[in-house]
MARDO-255201 format. One record per residue: residue in three letters; x, y, z of N, C-alpha, C, O in turn. Coordinates in steps of 0.05 Angstrom, whole numbers, plus 5000, padded with zeros to 4 digits. Each point is the difference from the previous one (the first is absolute). Example, Ala and Ser with C-alpha at 12.3 -4.5 7.8 and 13.67 -1.06 7.14 Angstrom:
REM MARDO-255201
ALA526448865156498250245000501850245000502150005013;SER497250214973501650245001498550225014501050225004;
This chain:
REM MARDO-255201
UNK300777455348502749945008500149795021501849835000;UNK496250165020500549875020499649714989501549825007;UNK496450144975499149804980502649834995500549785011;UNK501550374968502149924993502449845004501449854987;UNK498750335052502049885024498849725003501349794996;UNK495250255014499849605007501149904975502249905001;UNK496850114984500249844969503549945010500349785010;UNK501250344988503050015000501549775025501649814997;UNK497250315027500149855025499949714996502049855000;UNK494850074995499149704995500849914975499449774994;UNK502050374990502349834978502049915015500349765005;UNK501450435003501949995019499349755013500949824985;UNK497750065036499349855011499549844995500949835015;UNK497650084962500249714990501349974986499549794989;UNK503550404995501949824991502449885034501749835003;UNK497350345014501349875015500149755020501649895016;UNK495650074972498349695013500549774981500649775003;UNK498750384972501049674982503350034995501049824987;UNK501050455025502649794993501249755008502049884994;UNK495850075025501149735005499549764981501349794996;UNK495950354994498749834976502249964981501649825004;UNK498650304980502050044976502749935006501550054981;UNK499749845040502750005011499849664995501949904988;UNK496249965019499249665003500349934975500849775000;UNK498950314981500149784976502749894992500549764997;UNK501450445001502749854992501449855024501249794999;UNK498450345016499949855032499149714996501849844995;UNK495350085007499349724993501449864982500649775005;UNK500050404968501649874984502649845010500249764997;UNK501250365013501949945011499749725012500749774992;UNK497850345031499149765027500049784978502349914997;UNK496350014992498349884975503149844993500749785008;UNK500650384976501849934981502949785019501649834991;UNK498150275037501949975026498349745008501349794995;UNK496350175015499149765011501049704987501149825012;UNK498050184963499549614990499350124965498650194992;UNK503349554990501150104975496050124981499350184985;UNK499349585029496950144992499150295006497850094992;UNK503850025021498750285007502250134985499250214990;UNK503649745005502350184975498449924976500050184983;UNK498749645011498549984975497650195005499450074978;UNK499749995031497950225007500350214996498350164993;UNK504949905015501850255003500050074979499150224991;UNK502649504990500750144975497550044981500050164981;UNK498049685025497550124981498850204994498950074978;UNK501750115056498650215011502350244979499650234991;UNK502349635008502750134989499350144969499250234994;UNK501449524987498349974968497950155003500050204986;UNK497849775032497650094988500550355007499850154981;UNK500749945043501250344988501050004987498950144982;UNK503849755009501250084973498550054976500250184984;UNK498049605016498449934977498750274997500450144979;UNK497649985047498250184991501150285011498450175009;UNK504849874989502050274998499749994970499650214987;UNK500649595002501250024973498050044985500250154981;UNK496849695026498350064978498950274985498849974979;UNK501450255032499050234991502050154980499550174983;UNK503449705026501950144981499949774979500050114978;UNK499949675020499549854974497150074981499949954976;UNK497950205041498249974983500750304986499850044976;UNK501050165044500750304987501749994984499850184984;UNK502549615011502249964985498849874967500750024977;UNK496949825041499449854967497850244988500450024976;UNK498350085029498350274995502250144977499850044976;UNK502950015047500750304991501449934972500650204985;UNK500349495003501949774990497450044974500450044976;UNK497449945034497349904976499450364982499650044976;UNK500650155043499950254989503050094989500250184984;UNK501249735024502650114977500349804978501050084979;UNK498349675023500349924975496950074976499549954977;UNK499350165044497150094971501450194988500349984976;UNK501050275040500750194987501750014989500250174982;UNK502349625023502149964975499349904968501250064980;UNK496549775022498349884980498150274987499550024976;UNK499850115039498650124986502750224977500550014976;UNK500350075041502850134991501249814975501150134982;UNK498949625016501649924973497350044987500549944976;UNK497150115026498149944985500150354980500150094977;UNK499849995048500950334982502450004983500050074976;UNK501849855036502350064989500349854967501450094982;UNK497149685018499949924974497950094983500349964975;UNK497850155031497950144984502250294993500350084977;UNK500649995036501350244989502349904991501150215006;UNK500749664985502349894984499350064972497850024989;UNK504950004999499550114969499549784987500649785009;UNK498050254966500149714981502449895003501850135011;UNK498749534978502749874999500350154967498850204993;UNK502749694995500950084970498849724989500249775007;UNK498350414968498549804986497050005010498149924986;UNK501650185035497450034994498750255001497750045009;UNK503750134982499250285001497050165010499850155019;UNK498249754963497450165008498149774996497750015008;UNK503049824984498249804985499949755031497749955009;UNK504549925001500049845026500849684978500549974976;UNK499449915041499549704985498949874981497650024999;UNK503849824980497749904988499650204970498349894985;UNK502450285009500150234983502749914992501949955013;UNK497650044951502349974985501849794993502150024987;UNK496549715028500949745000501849935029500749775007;UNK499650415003501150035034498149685019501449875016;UNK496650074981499049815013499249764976497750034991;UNK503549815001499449864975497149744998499049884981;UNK500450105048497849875000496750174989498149874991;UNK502150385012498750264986500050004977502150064990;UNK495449884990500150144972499850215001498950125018;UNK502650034954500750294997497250084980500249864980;UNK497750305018498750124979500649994983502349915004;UNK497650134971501150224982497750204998497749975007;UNK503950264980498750274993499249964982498750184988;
């Protein structure tokens, strides 16, 4: 138990040493974006490129989840047409049977 408390303590403690850390970045931004139009170009780079990499995980989970529903809709017409009744006319026989495909010679019996 006593183990536990340090462990707890010295968390405690160094999030309270780097909040200063973590407080500076949008801060600089700012400064940055406020000084001279080269440092708002910095700004806004700094801008795009989070956007960019908020977005990338939901574009790649989006194109994943986009690639697995269209397999399974495909596979689904693939069933669904293996189980469809004959059209009329081709009863048991399929294509090609009975002069139905005319590039096909017919046997005779």
């Amino acid at each position: 138990m006593k183990l536990h408390s340090i462990i707890a303590v010295a968390t405690i403690c160094l999030l309270v040493l780097l909040a200063g850390v973590a407080e500076a970045c949008p801060t600089c931004k700012d400064g940055l974006a406020a000084a001279d139009s080269q440092g708002a170009n910095l700004a806004r780079g700094y801008f795009y490129s989070i956007l960019l990499m908020l977005a990338m995980p939901f574009t790649l989970a989006g194109s994943f989840g986009l690639y697995v529903w269209r397999e399974f809709r495909r596979q689904q017409r693939a069933a669904s047409t293996d189980l469809s009744p004959p059209e009329v006319g081709q009863a048991e026989f399929g294509p090609g049977h009975l002069g139905m495909n005319p590039g096909l010679r017919q046997s005779s019996p």
